[in-house]
C-alpha positions in Angstrom: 57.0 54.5 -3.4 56.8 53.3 -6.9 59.4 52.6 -9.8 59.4 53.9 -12.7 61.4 53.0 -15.7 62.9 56.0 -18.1 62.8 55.3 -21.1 64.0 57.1 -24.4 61.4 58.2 -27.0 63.5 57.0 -30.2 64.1 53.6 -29.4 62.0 52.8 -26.3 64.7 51.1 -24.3 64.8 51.5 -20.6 67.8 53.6 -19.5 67.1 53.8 -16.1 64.7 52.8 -13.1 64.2 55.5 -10.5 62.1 55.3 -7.3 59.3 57.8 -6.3 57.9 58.6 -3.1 54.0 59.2 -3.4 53.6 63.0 -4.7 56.9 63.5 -5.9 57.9 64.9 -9.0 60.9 64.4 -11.4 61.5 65.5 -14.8 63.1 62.7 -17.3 65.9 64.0 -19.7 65.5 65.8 -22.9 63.9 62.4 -25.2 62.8 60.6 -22.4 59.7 59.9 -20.9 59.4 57.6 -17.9 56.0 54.5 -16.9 55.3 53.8 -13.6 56.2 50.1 -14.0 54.4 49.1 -10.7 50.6 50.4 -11.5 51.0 50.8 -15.4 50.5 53.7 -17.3 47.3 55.3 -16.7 46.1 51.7 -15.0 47.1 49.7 -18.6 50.2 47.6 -18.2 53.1 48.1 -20.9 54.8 44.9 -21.1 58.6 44.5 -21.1 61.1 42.5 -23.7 64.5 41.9 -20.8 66.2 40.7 -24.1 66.3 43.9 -26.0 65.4 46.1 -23.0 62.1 47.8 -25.2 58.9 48.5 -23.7 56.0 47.7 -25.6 52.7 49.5 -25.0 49.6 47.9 -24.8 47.4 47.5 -28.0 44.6 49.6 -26.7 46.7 52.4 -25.7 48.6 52.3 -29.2 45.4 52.1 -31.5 44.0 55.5 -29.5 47.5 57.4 -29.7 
């Protein structure tokens, strides 16, 4: 199982945290997108701000986007 964290595309705050079990599937709402907060995205860890609730990607993955 892994959490994920769904988070909306405008203001990249975390709406939710939902649970996978390995090789299941599950389609965020309409301006969301979700991060698989326990391996990182693609194996490069976003980093989290609990004060405002925004999710930060990591340099690297920002510069290439």
């Amino acid at each position: 199982m892994s959490n994920y964290a769904v988070i909306n595309f405008d203001t990249n705050i975390c709406d939710n945290v939902i649970v996978l079990d390995e090789g299941s599937t599950w389609t965020p709402p309409a301006s969301h997108y979700i991060v698989n907060v326990d391996e990182g995205q693609g194996g490069i860890f976003w980093s989290y701000d609990s004060a405002t609730q925004v999710w930060t990607a990591p340099p690297d993955l920002v510069e290439n986007a």
